[in-house]
N, C-alpha and C positions, 0 to 999 in steps of 0.2 A: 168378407173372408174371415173364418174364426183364426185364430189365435194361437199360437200351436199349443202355449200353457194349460188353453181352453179346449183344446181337440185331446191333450191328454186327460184332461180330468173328464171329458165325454169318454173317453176311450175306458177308463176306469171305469167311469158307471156304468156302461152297458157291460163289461164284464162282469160288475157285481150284480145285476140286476138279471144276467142272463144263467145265473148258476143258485139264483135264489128260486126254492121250491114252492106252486103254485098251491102247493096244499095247507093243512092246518100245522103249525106250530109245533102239533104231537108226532106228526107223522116223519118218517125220514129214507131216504131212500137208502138201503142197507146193502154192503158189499156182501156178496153170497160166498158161500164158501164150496170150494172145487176139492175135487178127490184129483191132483195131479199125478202125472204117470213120471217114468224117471227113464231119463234120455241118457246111456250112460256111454263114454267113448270104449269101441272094442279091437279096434287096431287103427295105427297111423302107419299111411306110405308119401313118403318124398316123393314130390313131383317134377322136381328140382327148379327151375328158373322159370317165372309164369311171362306168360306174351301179356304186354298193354295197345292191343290195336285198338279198340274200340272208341269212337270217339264218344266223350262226354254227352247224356242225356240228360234234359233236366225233368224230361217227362217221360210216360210208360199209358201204351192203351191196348184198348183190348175190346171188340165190339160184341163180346160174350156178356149178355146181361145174367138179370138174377134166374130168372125161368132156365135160359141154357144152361148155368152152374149145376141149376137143382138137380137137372135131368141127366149126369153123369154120375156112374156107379163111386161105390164107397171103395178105398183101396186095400186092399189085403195089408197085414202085416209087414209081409216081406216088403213091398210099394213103401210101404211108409219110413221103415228105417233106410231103404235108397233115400227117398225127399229128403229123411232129418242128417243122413247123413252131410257133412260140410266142409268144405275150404277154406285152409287159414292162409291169408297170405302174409307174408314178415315185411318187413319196409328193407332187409337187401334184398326181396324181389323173387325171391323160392318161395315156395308153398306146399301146403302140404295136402292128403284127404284123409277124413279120417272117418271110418265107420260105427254104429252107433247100435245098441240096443236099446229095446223100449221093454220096462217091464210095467206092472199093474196097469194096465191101460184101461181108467175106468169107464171109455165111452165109443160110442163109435165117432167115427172122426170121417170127414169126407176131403174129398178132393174134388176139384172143377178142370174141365179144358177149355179151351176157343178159339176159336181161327176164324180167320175172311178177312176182310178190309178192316180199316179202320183210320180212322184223322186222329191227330196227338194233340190238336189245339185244348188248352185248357179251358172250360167255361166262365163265364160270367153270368152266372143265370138273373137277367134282369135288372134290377139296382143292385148297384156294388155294395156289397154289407161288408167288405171289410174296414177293419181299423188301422192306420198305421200308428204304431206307441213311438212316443218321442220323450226324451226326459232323461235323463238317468233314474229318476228317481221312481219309474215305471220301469226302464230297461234293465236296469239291474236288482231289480226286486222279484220273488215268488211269485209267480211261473214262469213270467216271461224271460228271466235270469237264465233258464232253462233249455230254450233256445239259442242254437250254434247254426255257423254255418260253415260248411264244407267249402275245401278249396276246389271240388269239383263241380260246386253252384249250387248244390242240394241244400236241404238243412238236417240237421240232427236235433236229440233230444239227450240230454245229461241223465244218464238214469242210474250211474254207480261214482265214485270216487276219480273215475280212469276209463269210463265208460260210456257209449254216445253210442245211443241207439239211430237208425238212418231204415232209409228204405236199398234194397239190394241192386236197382237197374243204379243209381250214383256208384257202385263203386265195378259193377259187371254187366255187361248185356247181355249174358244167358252163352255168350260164347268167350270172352274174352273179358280179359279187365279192359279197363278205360285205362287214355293215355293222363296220366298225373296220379292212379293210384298208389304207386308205389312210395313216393313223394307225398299222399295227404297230407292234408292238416285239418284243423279244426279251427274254426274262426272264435273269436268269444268277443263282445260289445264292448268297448273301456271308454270312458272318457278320454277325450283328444285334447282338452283345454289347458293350456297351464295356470299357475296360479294367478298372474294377471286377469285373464281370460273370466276365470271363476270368481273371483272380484266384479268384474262388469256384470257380468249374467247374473248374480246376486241383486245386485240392485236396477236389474233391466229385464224384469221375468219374460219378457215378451221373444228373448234372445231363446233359444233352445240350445241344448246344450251338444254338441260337437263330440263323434263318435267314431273311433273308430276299429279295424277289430286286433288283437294280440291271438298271432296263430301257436298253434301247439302240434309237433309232430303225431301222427299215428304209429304205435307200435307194432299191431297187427290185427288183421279184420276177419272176421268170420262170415262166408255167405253158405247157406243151405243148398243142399245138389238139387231140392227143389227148384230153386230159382235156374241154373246152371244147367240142368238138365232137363227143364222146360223151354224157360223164355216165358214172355208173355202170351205166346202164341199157341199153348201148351194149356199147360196145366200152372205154369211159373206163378203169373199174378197172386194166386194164394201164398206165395213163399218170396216176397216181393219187401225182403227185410235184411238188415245187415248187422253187426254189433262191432265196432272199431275201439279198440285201447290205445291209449294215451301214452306216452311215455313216459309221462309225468300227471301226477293230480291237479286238476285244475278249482279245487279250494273252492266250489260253490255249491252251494244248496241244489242238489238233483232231484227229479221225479222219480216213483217205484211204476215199477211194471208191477200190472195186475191181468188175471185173466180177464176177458171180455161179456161182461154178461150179457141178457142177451139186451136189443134194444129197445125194449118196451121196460125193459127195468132200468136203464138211465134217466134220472131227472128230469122235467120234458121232454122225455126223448130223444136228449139234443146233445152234442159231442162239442169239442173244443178243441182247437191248435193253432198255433203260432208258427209264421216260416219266413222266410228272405225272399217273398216273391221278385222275379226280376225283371217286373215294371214298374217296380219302387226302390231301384238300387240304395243300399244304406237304413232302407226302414226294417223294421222288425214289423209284421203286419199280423193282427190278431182275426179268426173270426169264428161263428162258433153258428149252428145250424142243426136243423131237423133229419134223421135217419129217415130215409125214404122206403128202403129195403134191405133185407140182407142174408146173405149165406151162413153157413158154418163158418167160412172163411174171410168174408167179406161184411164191411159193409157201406149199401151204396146211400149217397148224400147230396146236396147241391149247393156245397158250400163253396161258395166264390174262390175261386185261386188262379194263379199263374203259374209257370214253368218255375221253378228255385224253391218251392213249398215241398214240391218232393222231397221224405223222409223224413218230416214234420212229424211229431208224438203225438198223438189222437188222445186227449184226455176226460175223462169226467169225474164229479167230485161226488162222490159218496159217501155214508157213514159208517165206519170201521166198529162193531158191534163190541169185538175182543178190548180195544184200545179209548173206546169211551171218545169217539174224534172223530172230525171229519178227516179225509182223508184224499189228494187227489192220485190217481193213476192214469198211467200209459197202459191203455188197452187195443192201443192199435197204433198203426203206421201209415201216413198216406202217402198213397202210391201214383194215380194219376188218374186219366179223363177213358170213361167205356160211352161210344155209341153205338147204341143198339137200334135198328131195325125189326121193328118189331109188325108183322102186316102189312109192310107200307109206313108203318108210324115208327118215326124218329124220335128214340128219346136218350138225352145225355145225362149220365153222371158220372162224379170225381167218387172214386173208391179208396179206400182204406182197407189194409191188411188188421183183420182182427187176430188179438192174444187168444189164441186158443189151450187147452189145459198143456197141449202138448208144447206147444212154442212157447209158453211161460217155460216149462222145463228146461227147451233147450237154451232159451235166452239167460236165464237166471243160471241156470251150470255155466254156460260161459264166461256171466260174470262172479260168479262165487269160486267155483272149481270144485265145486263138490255136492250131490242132492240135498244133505241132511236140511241145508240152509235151505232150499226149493221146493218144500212140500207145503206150502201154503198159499194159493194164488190169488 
């Protein structure tokens, strides 16, 4: 059995070795640059007290593959400021909606539906390639620092000062809130050891070090009418994303949301994210894998997970042209397990909500409060 010091430093190197590019030295994978549109609020109405019937999910499916995404029409204007329009809810429990315009829209944008059956189990496709990181000195370090966990079992991704990006079915089912939204928190990893404690483990590396999480209230969350007025049974899954405020700053190194390019322009191909799966209570579990396919809105993957990974920050690392630097970004969300039927032929994949030019908009107004800062994705 390795070691857990020694399952860290393995865990270390296939993250550095799986983000290192197979090419020549000169070459570098370059973030693109987007002509983003501006998502702007046009009226708020009181909803007054929101219902919490729904009970907690930690996953979302949908047996709408990539072929049936494609094969549904683009949405009008009017369609799209419904979707982008969104619901803030407050922690005393009112909420609001608030209507949006969209101006310079420099692209066409699509939307997906799906319906029929569907199983929610997450997959394992084949040998488990995840990692679980153990250590402080991995869990509280760049990226994986970056990963949180929800009180509702989900995880999130740190991506402003006060700001935790999540996936939408953790805090709504498309009809209702869940019971404990009102009440969030946000989990964050600390050391559990005291100073005795961290004396022995000092000189007994074989000890792993003792974790546990310090919760932070949420102030108020934002979910898309997409999500709300689909479900995943709909058109939802494309809008299968949430943005929650802190009440307070929680004083760590965050990731930036970038728009999504597409996936033949990611570094091998391959994506990255970190969750709380919940067949590893207490671990932080890393894994990182090949884009199989994908929509405008999607994209679909086969990377190992379990139920509690939902609303994990989908990243990859590119080089930032303007900035002379690499650079990592949140380009997606993941959302949960699609099987499709496809002829007779069964085939499963874990999806992710990709940053589109338009959801960078509305996500980055949410957290800045103003375009000017948004026009760069």
């Amino acid at each position: 059995m390795m070691l857990p010091t020694r399952l860290s430093a393995l865990c270390l190197l296939v993250f550095v070795i799986s983000e290192v590019e197979p090419h020549s030295s000169n070459w570098k994978p370059m973030w693109p640059s987007y002509k983003v549109p501006v998502v702007l609020p046009q009226a708020t109405l009181s909803l007054g007290k929101a219902q919490f019937n729904a009970e907690p999910r930690l996953d979302v499916a949908s047996p709408c593959g990539p072929e049936c995404h494609k094969h549904y029409s683009l949405p009008t204007l009017e369609e799209l400021k419904e979707y982008m329009s969104y619901e803030t809810l407050y922690s005393n429990g009112s909420h609001t909606e608030t209507e949006v315009g969209i101006y310079v829209l420099g692209s066409s944008v699509s939307s997906t539906q799906s319906g029929g059956k569907s199983r929610t189990k997450r997959q394992i496709y084949g040998y488990d390639s995840r990692f679980s990181i153990y250590g402080k000195d991995f869990l509280l370090n760049y990226p994986f620092s970056t990963s949180v966990k929800l009180s509702t079992g989900c995880t999130g991704t740190l991506v402003a000062e006060k700001h935790v990006l999540t996936a939408a079915h953790c805090i709504h089912d498309g009809k209702s809130y869940v019971k404990g939204a009102q009440k969030l928190r946000v989990g964050f990893l600390k050391p559990k050891h005291k100073d005795g404690e961290k004396a022995l483990n000092q000189t007994n590396s074989r000890i792993p070090d003792k974790m546990k999480f310090q919760w932070i209230r949420v102030k108020r969350t934002h979910v898309p009418k997409g999500w709300i007025k689909g479900n995943a049974n709909d058109i939802g899954m494309d809008y299968d994303y949430a943005l929650l405020e802190l009440k307070k700053p929680h004083k760590r190194k965050f990731m930036m949301i970038g728009v999504s390019p597409t996936s033949r322009q990611f570094p091998s191909g391959r994506i990255h994210f970190s969750g709380y799966d919940n067949d590893r209570p207490g671990h932080l579990v890393y894994r990182f894998c090949d884009v199989k396919e994908e929509t405008y809105d999607l994209l679909y993957q086969q990377c190992d997970a379990q139920p509690g990974a939902s609303g994990s920050g989908v990243y990859v690392r590119m080089w930032k042209r303007q900035k002379q630097k690499w650079e990592r970004k949140i380009i997606g969300i993941f959302s949960g397990h699609q099987w499709v039927d496809k002829d007779g032929d069964k085939q499963d994949y874990n999806v992710a909500v990709r940053i589109t030019p338009l959801k960078y908009a509305q996500i980055c107004f949410w957290i800045k409060g103003n375009y000017i800062d948004c026009r760069d994705g």
